[in-house]
C-alpha positions in Angstrom: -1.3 40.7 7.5 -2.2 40.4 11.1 -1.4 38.2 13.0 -5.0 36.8 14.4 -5.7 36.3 10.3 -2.3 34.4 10.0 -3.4 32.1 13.1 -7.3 31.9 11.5 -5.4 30.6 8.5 -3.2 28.1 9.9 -6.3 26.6 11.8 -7.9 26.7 8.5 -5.2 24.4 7.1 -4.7 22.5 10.2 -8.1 21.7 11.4 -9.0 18.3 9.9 -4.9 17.2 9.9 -4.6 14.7 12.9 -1.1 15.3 14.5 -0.4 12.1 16.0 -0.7 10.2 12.5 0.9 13.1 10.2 3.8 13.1 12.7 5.4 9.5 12.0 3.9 10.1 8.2 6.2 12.9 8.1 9.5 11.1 9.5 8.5 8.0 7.4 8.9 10.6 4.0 11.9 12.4 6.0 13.9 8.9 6.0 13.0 7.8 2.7 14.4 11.0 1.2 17.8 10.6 2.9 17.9 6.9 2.1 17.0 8.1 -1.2 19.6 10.0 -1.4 22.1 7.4 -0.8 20.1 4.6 -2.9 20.4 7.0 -5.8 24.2 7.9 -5.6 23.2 11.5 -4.7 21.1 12.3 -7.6 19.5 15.6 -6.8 17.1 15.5 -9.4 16.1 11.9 -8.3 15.5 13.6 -4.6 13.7 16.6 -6.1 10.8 14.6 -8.0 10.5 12.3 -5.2 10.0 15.7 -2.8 7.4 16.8 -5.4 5.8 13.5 -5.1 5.4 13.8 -1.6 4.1 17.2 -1.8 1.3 16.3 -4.1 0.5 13.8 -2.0 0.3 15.2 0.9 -2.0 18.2 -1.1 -3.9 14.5 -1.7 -4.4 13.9 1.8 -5.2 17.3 3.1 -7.9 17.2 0.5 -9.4 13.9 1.7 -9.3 14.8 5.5 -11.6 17.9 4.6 -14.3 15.9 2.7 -16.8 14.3 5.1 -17.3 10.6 5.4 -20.8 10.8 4.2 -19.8 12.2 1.1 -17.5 9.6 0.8 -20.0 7.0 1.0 -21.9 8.8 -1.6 -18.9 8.0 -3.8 -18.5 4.5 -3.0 -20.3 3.3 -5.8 -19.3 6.0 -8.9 -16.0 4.9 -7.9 -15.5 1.7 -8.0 -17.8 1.3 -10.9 -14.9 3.8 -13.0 -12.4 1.8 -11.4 -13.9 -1.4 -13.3 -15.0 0.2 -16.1 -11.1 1.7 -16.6 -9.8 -1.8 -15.6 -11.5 -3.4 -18.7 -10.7 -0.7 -20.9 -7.0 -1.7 -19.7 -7.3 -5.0 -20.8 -8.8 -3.7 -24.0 -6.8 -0.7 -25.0 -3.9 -0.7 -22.7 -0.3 0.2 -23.4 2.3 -3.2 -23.0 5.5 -2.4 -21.2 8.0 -4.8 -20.3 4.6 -7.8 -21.2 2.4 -6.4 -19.1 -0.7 -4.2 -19.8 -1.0 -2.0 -17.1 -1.6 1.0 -18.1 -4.3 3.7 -20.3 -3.3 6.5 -22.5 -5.4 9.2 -21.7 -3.7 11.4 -24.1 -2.4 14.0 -21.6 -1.3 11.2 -19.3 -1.2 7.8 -18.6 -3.1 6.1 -15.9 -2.7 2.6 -13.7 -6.6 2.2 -12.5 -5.5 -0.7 -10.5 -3.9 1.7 -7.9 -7.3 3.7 -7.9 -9.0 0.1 -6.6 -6.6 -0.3 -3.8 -8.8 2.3 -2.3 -12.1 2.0 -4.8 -12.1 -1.5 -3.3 -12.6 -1.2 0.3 -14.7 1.8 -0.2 -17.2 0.1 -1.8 -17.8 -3.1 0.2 -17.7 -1.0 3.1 -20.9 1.2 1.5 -22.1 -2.3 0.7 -22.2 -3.7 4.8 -23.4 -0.5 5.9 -26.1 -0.5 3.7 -27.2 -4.2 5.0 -25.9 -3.5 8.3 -29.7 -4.6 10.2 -29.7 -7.8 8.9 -26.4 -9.2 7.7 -26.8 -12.7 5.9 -24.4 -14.7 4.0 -26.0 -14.4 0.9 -24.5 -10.7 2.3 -20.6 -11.7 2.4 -21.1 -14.0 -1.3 -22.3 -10.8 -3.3 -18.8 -8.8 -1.1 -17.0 -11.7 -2.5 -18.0 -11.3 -5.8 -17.5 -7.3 -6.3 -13.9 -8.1 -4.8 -13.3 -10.6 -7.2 -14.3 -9.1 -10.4 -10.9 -6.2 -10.1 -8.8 -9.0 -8.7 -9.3 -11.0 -11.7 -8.7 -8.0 -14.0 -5.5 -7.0 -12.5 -4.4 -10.7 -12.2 -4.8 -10.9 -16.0 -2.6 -7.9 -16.7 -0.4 -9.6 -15.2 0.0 -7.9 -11.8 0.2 -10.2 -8.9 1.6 -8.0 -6.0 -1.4 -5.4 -6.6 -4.2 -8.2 -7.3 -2.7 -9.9 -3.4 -3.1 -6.6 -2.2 -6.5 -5.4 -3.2 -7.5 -9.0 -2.5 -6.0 -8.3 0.9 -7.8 -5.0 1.6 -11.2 -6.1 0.3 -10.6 -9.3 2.9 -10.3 -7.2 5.8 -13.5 -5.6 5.1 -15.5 -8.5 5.1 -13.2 -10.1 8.3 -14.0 -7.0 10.0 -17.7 -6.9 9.0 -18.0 -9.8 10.7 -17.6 -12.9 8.3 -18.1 -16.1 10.3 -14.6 -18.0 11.6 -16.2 -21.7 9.8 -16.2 -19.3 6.1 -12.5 -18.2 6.7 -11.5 -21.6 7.7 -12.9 -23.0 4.8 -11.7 -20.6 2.5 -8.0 -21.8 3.9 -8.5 -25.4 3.1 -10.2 -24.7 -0.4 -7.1 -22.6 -1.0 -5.3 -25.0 0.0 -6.9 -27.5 -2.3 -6.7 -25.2 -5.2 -2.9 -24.9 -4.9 -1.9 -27.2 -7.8 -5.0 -25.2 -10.1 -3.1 -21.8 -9.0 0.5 -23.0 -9.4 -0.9 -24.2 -13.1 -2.2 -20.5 -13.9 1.0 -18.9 -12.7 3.1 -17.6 -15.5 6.5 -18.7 -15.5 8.6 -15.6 -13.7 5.6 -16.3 -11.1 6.4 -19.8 -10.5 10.4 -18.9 -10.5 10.2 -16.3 -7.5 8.1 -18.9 -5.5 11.0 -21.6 -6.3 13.8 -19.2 -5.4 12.7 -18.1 -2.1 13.1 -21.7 -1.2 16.2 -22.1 -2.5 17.8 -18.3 -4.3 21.5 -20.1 -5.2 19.8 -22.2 -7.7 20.0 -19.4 -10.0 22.1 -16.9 -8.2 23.0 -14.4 -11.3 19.0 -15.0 -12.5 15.7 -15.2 -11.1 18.1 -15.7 -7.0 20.0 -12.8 -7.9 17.5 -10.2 -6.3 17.2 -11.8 -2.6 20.5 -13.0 -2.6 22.0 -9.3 -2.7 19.2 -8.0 -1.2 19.7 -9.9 2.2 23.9 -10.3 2.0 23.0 -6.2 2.2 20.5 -6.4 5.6 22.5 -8.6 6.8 25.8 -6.9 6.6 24.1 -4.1 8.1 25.2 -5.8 11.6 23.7 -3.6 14.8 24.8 -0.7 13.9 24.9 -0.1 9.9 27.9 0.9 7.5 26.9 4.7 8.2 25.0 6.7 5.4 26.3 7.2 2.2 28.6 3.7 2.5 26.8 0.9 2.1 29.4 -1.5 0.0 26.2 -3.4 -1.6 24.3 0.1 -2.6 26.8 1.7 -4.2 28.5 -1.0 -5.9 25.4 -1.6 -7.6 25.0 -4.9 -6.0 21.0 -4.1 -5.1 18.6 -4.2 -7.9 15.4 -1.9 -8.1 17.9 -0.4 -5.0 15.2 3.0 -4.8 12.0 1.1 -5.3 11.1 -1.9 -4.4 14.1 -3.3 -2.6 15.2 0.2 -0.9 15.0 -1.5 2.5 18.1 -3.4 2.0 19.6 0.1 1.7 18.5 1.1 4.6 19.3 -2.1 6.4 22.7 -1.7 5.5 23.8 1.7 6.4 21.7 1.9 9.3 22.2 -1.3 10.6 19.7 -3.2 13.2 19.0 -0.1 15.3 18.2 2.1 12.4 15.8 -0.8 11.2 14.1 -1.1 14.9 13.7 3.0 14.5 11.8 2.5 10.9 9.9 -0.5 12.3 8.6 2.0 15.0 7.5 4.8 13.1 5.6 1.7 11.4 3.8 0.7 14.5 3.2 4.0 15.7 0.9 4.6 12.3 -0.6 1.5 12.6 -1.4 2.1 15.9 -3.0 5.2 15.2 -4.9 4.1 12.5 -6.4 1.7 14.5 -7.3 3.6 17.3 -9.2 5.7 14.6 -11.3 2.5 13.4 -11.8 1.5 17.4 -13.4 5.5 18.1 -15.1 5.3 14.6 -19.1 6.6 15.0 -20.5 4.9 12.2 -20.3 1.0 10.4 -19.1 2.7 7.1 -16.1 4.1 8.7 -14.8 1.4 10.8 -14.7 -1.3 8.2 -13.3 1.9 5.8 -10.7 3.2 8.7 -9.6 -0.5 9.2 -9.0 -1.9 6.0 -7.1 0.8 4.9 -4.8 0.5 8.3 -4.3 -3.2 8.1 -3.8 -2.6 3.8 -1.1 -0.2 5.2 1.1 -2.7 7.5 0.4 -5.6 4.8 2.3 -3.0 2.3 5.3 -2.9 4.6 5.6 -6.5 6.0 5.4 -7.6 2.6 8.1 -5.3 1.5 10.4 -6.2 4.3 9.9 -9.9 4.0 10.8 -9.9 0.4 13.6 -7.8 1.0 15.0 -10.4 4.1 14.2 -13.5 2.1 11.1 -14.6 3.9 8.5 -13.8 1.2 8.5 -14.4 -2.5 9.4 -11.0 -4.5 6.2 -9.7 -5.8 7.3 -6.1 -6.7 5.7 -4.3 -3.8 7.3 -1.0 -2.6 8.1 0.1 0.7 4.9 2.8 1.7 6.2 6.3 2.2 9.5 5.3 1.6 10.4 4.1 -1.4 11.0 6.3 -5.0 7.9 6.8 -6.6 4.6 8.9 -6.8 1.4 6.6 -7.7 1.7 4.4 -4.3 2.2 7.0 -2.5 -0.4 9.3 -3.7 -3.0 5.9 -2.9 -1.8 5.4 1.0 -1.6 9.3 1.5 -5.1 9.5 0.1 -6.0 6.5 2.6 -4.6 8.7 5.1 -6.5 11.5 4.3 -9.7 9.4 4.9 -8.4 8.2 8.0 -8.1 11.8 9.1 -11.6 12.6 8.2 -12.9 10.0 9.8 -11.0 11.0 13.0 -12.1 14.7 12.8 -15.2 14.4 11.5 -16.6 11.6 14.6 -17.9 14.4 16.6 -20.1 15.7 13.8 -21.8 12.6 13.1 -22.3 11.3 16.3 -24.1 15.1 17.5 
């Protein structure tokens, strides 16, 4: 094989990738396999499905930055009509585990649609602004409030808070950034706020317990406090400079719960003290960053509300993580993205990824 085919090959591969957001992508999935690693008490196997989760999402997101935006806008609607449609026949037919029903038996597999609306969502309200871009009305931002709701309340009833906060989340930023009206948002906050006592009422009782904990975890410090109790004694004995990997007291004393999931930041914290969490939180800001320089250099309406809902989606994943993990946020069971065990989430934010990419490669084409 000659060389010149070897280099037409790898510009094959490469030519939709966009280096300066794969880069920190990369070093994100880097540290989370050696803090992994650790969080696991060196399970190689544990390691070894988590690297094969990472390389099928990453086939994911080199799939996604090679389809063009306008055939993504094509799918909008397919989408998250099969999102909705699977959601009901979750609430229908779906398999109970641990009280909630999440997931659909397909037979071969089984299947959690509500990660598929985390990015069915903000696809389709995005195709929905575009198409009314000329002449945006309120009767406009009602009918985006309306398909947002209809998931939300699905997942809510599964139960599933963390993920219905989250798509809620990304279907907001596409009607903030599609230009709803400051007096709408404002009065959104004060109905909200009305509705508190309503919502409080229509929590279910573990609900209501992680709320009453974060204000005060050593009411029940060996129940529903025991999880940010350990989690921040860990991130906070951390100190500046960490234990040093491999000897974090709290990890491997089996003082962290759901230590290679959700609360694998307190890991991190610990062995790699206040510097090591500085060096995560900047591999943070440099995606984030990038992804919004994307949605700023975005040709078309369809694409900037798309680019910069799944960017700000991506940093309300991981400052909700970290604030549950330091005691600042109620747990609500979300993991930290690209780091934490696991292969659904992080097939959904490395497909959101992919799009980002297209969108970035693709600009030139749309706006010849």
């Amino acid at each position: 094989m000659s060389s010149g085919v070897i280099r037409r090959f790898k510009h094959y591969l490469a030519r939709h990738l966009d280096g300066a957001l794969l880069g920190p992508v990369l070093a994100l999935m880097a540290l989370g396999l050696l803090v992994l690693f650790s969080a696991s008490n060196a399970s190689a196997a544990r390691v070894t499905a988590q690297f094969a989760n990472m390389l099928i999402a990453l086939g994911v997101l080199w799939a996604f930055a090679n389809i063009p935006p306008h055939f993504l806008l094509r799918l909008a609607l397919p989408l998250y009509a099969l999102g909705v449609l699977l959601l009901v026949a979750v609430g229908l037919f779906g398999d109970v585990v641990n009280g909630a029903r999440r997931w659909l038996d397909l037979g071969v597999t089984r299947i959690q649609p509500s990660e598929l609306m985390k990015i069915a969502v903000p696809l389709a309200l995005a195709w929905y602004f575009d198409r009314h871009e000329a002449a945006l009305r309120l009767s406009n931002y009602v009918v985006g409030a309306l398909m947002l709701v209809v998931p939300v309340a699905l997942i809510a009833r599964q139960p599933d808070l963390g993920t219905a906060l989250l798509i809620t989340a990304s279907g907001f930023f596409v009607l903030f950034l599609a230009g709803l009206p400051w007096r709408i948002i404002a009065g959104l906050a004060v109905a909200a706020a009305a509705a508190a006592p309503l919502a409080w009422s229509a929590l279910h009782d573990y609900q209501r317990q992680r709320i009453l904990m974060l204000l005060d975890p050593a009411q029940d410090p060996l129940g529903s406090g025991y999880h940010t109790i350990q989690s921040t004694i860990a991130v906070g004995s951390g100190g500046w400079f960490g234990k040093g990997w491999m000897n974090g007291s709290q990890t491997h004393l089996d003082f962290i719960p759901e230590r290679t999931t959700d609360f694998i930041f307190a890991v991190f914290a610990e062995e790699f003290g206040l510097f090591g969490g500085l060096a995560l939180l900047a591999l943070f800001v440099l995606v984030i960053v990038r992804g919004f320089l994307i949605t700023a250099n975005a040709p078309t309406l369809f694409t900037r509300l798309l680019a910069g809902a799944i960017t700000l989606t991506f940093f309300t994943y991981a400052f909700v993580n970290m604030g549950m993990v330091s005691g600042v946020l109620p747990v609500v069971g979300v993991p930290l993205p690209l780091v934490s065990y696991g292969g659904t989430a992080l097939v959904s934010i490395c497909l959101g990824f992919g799009i980002l990419m297209s969108i970035q490669s693709h600009k030139k084409l749309v706006q010849t």
